[in-house]
N, C-alpha and C positions, 0 to 999 in steps of 0.2 A: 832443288827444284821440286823434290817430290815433297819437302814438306809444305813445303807454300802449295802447292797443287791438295794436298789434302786439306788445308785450312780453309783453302779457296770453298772448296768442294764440300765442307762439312758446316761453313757458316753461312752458304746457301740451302742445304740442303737442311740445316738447322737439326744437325747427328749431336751434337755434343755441348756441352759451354764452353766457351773460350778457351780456358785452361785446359781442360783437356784432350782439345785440339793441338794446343803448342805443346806441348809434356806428356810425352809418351811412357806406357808403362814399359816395361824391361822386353817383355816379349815383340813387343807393337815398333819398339826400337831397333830390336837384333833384325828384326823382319825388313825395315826401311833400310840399316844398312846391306841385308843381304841384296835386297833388290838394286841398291843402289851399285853395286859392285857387280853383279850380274849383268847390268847393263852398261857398266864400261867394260865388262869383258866382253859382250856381244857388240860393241862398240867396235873393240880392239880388232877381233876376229872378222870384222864386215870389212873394215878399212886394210887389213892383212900388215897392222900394225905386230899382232901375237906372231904372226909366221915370222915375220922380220925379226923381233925378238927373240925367236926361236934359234936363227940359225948364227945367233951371237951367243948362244949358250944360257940364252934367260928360261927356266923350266917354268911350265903352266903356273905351277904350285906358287914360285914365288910373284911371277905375276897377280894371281888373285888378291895373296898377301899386302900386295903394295893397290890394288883395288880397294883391300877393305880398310886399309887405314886410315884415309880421311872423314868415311862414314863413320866408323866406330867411335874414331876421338872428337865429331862433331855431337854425337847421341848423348857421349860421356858425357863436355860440355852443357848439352842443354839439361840432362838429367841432372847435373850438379846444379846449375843454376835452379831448377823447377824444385830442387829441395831448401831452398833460402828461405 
């Protein structure tokens, strides 16, 4: 969702051409998945999904970890792709 939100928002606001709207550089990427995982952990913590987690023995740390995985191997993918 955040990248479609920024495509939306950059080909109205007419920030960039196309392509580098969808194909983020390294930096602009690690930043999207950071955000994107910061707000499923702010997610987690509002809904008191992380405490419930917690008192099964899941620590913060590997939580985040399973936060940042779908971001990172999604960035990977399109970074693979946007080098074809």
């Amino acid at each position: 969702m955040l990248r479609v939100g920024v495509l939306v928002v950059g080909l109205l606001v007419g920030l960039a051409p196309l392509r580098d709207l969808i194909f983020f550089t390294a930096p602009a990427g690690g930043f999207v998945a950071l955000l994107a995982a910061w707000l499923t952990m702010f997610d987690a913590r509002r809904r008191g999904e992380s405490l419930f987690l917690a008192d099964l023995g899941v620590s913060p740390g590997v939580l985040v970890m399973v936060a940042l995985g779908p971001p990172v191997v999604g960035e990977a993918v399109v970074g693979l792709l946007g080098s074809l």
